[in-house]
C-alpha positions in Angstrom: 151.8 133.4 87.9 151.9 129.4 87.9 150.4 127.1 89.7 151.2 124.2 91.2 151.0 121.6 88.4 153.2 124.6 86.1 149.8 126.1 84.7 149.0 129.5 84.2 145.9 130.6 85.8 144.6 131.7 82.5 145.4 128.4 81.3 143.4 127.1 84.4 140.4 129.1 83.6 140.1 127.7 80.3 140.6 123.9 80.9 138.0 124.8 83.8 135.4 126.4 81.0 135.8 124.1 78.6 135.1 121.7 81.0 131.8 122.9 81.8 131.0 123.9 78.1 131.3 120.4 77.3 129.2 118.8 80.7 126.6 121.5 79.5 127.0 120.4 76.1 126.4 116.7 76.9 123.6 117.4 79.5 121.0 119.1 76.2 122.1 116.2 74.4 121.0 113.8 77.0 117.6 115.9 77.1 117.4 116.3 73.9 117.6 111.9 73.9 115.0 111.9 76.5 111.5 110.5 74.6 108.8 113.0 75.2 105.6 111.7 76.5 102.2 113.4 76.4 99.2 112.5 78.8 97.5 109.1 77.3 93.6 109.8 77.6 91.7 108.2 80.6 89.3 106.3 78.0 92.1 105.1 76.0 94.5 103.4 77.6 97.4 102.2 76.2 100.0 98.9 75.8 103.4 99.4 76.2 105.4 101.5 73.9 108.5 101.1 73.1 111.1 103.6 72.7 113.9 103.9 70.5 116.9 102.7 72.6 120.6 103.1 71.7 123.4 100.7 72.4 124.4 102.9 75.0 120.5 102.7 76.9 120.7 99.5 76.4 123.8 99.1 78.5 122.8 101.7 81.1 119.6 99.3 81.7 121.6 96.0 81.6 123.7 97.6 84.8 120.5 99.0 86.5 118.9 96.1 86.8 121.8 93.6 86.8 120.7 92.8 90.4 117.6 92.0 90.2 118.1 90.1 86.8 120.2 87.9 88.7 118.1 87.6 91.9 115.0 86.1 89.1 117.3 84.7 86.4 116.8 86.1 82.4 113.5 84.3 82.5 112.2 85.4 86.1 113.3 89.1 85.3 111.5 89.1 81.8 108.3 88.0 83.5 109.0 91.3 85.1 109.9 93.9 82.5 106.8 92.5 80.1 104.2 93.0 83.0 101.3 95.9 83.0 100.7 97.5 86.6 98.1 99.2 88.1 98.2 101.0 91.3 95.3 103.1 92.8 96.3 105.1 95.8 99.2 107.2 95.5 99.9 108.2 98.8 102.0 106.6 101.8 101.7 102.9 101.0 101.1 102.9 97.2 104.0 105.7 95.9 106.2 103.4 98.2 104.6 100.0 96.0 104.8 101.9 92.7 108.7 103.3 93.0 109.7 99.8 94.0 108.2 98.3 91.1 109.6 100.9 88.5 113.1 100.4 90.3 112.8 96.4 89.5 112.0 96.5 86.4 108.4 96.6 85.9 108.2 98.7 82.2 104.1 99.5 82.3 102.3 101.2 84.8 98.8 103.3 85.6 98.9 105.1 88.7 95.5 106.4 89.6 94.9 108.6 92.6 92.4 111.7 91.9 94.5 113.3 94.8 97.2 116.5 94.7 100.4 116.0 97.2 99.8 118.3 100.7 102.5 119.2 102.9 101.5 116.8 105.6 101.9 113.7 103.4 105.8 114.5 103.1 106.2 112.4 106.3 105.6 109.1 104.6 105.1 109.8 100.4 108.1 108.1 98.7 109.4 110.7 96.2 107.1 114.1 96.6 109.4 116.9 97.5 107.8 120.2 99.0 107.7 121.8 95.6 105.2 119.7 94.9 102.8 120.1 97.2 99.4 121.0 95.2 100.2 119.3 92.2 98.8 115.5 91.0 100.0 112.9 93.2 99.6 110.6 89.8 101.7 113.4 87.7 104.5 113.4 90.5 104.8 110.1 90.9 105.4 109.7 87.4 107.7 112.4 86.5 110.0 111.0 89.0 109.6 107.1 87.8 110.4 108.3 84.7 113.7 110.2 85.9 114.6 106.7 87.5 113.7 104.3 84.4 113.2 106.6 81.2 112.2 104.0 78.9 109.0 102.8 81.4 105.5 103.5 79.9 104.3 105.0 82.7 100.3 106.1 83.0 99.3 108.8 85.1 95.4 109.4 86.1 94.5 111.8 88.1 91.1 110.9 88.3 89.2 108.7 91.6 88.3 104.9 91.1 84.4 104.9 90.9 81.9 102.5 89.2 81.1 104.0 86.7 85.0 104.3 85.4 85.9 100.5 86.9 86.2 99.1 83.1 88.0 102.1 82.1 90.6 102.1 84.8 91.0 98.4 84.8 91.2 98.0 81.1 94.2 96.2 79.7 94.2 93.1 81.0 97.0 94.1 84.0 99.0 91.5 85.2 98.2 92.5 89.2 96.3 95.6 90.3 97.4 97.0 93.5 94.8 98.9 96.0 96.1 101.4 98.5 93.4 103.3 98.7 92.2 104.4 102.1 88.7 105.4 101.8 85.8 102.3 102.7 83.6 103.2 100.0 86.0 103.3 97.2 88.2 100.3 98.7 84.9 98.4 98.5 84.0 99.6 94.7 87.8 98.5 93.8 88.0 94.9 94.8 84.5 94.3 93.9 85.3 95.0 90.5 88.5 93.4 90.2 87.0 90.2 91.6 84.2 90.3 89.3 86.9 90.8 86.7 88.9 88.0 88.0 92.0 90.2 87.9 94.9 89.1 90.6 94.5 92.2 93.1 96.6 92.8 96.3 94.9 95.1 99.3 96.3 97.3 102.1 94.5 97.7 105.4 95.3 100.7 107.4 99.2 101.8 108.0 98.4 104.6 110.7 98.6 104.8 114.3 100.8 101.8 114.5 104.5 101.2 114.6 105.8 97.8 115.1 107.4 96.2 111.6 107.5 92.8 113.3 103.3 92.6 113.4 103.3 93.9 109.2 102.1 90.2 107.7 100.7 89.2 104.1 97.1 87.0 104.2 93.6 87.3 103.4 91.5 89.9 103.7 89.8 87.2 106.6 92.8 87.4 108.5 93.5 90.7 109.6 92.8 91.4 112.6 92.7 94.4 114.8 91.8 96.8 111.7 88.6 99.0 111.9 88.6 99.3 107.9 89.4 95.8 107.5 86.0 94.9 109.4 84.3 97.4 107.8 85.7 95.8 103.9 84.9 92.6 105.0 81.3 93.6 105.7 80.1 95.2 102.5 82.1 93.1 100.1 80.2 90.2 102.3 76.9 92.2 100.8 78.5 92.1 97.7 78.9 88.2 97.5 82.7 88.9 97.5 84.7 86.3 99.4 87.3 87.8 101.5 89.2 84.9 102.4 90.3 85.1 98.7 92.1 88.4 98.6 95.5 88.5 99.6 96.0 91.8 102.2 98.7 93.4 103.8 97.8 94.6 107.5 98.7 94.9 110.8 98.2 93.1 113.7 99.6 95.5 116.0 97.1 97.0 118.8 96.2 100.8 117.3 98.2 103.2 119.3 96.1 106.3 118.8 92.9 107.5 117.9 91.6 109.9 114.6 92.3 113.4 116.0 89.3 115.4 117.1 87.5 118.0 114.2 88.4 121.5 115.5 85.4 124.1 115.5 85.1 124.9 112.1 85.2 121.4 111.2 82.2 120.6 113.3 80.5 123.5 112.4 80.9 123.1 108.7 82.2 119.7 107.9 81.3 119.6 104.4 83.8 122.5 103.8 86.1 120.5 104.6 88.1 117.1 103.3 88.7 116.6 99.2 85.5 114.9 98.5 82.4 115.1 99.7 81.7 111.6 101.9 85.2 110.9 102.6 86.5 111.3 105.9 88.2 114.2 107.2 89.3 112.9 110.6 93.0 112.5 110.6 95.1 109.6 111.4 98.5 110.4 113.2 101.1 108.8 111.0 104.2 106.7 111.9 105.8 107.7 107.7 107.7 104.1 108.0 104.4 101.9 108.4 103.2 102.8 105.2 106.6 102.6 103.4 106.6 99.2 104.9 102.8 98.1 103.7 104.1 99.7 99.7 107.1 97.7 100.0 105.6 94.3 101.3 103.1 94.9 98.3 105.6 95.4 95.9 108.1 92.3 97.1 104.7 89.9 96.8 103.8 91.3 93.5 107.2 91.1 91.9 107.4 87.7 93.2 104.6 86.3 92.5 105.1 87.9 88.5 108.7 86.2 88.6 107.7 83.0 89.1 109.1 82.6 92.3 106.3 83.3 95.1 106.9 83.1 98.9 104.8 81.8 101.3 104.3 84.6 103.6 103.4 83.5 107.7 100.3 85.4 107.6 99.2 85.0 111.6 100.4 87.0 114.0 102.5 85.9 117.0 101.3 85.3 120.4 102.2 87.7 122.6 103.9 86.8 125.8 100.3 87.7 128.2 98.1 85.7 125.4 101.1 82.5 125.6 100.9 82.3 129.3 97.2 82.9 129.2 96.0 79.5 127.0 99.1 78.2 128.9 97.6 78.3 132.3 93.8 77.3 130.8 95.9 74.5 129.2 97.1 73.2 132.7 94.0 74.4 134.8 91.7 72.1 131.5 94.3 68.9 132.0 93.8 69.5 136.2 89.7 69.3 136.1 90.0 66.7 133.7 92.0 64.2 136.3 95.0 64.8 134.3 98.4 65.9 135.5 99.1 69.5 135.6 102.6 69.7 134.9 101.8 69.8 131.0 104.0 68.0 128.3 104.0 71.2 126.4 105.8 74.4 126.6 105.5 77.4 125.6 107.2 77.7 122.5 104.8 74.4 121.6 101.7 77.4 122.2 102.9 79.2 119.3 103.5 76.1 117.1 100.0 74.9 117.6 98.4 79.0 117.5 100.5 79.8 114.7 100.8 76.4 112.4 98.5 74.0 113.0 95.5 76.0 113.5 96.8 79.3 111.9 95.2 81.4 115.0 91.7 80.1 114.7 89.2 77.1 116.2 90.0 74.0 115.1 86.0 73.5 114.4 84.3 76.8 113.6 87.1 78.7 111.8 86.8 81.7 114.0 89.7 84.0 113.9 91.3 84.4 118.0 91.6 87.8 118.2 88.1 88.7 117.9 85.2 88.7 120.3 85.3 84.7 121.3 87.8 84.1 124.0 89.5 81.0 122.8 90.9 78.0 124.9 93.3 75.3 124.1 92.1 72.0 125.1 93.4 68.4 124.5 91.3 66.7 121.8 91.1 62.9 122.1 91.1 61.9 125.8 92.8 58.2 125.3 95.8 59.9 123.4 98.5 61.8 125.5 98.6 65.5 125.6 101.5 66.6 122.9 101.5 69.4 120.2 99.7 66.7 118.0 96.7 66.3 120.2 95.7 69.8 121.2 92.7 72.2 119.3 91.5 76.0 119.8 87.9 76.1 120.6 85.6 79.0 121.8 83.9 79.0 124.9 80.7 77.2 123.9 82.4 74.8 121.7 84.7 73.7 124.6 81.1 73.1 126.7 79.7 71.3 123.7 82.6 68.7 123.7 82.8 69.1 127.1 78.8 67.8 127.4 78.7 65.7 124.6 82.1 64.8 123.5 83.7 65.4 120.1 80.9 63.2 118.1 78.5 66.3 118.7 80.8 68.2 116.3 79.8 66.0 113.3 82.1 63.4 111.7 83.2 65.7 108.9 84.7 67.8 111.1 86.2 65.7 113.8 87.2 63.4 110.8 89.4 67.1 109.5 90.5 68.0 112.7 92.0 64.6 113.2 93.3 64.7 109.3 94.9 67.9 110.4 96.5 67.0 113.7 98.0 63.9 112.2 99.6 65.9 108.9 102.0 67.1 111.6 103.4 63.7 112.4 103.8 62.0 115.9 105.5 63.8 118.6 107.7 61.8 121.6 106.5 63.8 124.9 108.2 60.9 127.2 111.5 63.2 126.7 
């Protein structure tokens, strides 16, 4: 019998078998290329090592990373491939930062997280499959760097970031260390260490219960607002005499949508059972699995940059929202009215957020104090003899508005009414006759 292109069928078989002899054949070759790696010792860690590539390798890698090669430039890129990682918390936000980073190039990593994958972490881990749920979150992650970029040196240690291991872990001198972790206590031991260390470090606040990408920004650590674990940071690294206005944090400014879910009765009963370390919390989060893929990935674009040479300058304050815009907009009109002034304001709206969100980066013009917070804030004209415009407008809190208000802006101090005006007139002069 004869097929269609005038073979036999027995001829057909054995093209057909041969072809998958020789795909088999090829595939034990490949593994048999592949460089075997054994677990590097937590107390000795290692420099990069590197492997034995072939001409071939070497023009597999050229391809993989032609993009972002060219996205740098040669010299950008190189920055890249001869950097040394390290990224504690494995789960949502930092298996997100950690993939992206072995994807673009990035040759030496330690992933720490003392953690094993769990089926509920699926929703939002970036490369944990069900089979395996119960194994090392640090042993996952690398297995499947490695699958991506064979010729990384790639870290895993499955062990949790504590005092007592800090010059272990952090040994090395890393080019950035990365903290996703989501527990206050260990968060707090992390950043205290790497800022007595005075290694670059980038933070995540909390990823769960929100959902809006467009309120994800990169700041400080003092700018977050609307984060219960970034207040509570703030406060013991305060103790700590670590500055937080000096650590550059990924949050949210998005209004939490839900609450940690209640303990059921055997978690009330016996909470210590429960939970994978004694201390930690054991309430749950609900989980949005894009939020934290977003937080990794903001991480690992800021990182990579900032390696490169090429930083950006991220617009760390978060937008008014329409009720807060019309809000200082009518206190802007009702201030001008008691003051004699006419209310039908030079300013619109869309001069609100300039002043909220670039001049005075969403805090007062004289204390610092984030909006957001506890103080309601008001925007109020600033020199009297100078017309209202975008140029002569500050934030203040209640009782600095009735401080200026009773004593003008002398009872602020000349230093300070000396940088306010420094910083008003930075933005130029602005024509409010149109």
């Amino acid at each position: 019998m004869k097929t269609p292109s005038g073979m036999s069928v027995v001829e057909v078989a054995a093209v057909f078998t041969l072809g998958v002899v020789t795909a088999a054949v090829g595939q034990y070759l490949l593994a048999q290329q592949q460089p075997r790696r054994a677990a590097k010792p937590l107390a000795t860690p290692s420099a990069p090592q590197p492997v034995a590539a072939t001409s071939a390798d070497a023009a597999l890698s050229t391809e993989q990373f032609s993009r972002i090669c060219s996205f740098f430039g040669e010299e950008g890129f190189e920055k890249i491939q001869n950097a040394f990682v390290i990224v504690i918390g494995l789960g949502g936000v930092g298996s997100h930062a950690a993939h992206m980073l072995a994807r673009s190039g990035v040759r030496h990593l330690r992933l720490i997280d003392f953690d094993n994958v769990t089926l509920s972490s699926l929703n939002r881990h970036a490369v944990a499959t069900r089979a395996d749920v119960g194994l090392s979150k640090a042993q996952v992650l690398k297995q499947r760097l490695l699958e991506i970029v064979p010729q990384a040196n790639i870290e895993a240690v499955p062990v949790m970031f504590e005092d007592a291991v800090a010059d272990e872990l952090l040994a090395g001198n890393p080019t950035y260390v990365l903290d996703c972790i989501d527990d206050v206590t260990t968060k707090v031991a992390l950043l205290t260490a790497a800022s007595a260390k005075s290694l670059k470090v980038i933070t995540a606040t909390s990823a769960g219960a929100k959902a809006d990408p467009t309120r994800i920004h990169i700041g400080t650590l003092h700018d977050s607002v609307r984060d219960n674990l970034a207040t509570k940071i703030r406060y013991f690294l305060k103790k700590k005499g670590v500055d937080a206005s000096t650590i550059t944090t990924v949050y949210s400014s998005e209004k939490s949508r839900c609450k940690l879910l209640p303990l059921d009765s055997d978690q009330v009963d016996n909470p210590n059972q429960f939970g994978n370390v004694e201390n930690f919390r054991i309430r749950v989060i609900p989980v949005l699995g894009t939020m934290p893929a977003m937080f990794g990935q903001s991480m690992a674009a800021f990182v990579l940059t900032e390696i490169a040479g090429s930083p950006i300058t991220p617009e760390n304050v978060a937008k008014l929202g329409r009720d807060q815009r019309n809000k200082y907009y009518q206190r802007l009109q009702q201030r001008e009215k008691d003051a004699g002034f006419d209310s039908k304001i030079a300013v619109d709206k869309d001069d609100m957020d300039f002043i909220y969100q670039e001049v005075w980066k969403a805090r007062s013009s004289v204390s610092g104090i984030r909006c957001g917070g506890f103080d309601r804030m008001f925007m109020s004209r600033w020199r009297y003899e100078l017309p209202l415009s975008p140029g002569n407008i500050v934030i203040l809190t209640t009782k600095e508005m009735a401080l200026m208000d009773d004593k003008g802006i002398e009872a602020f101090g000349a230093d300070v009414v000396a940088r306010i005006d420094a910083r008003l007139q930075s933005f130029g002069t602005w024509d409010v006759s149109a």
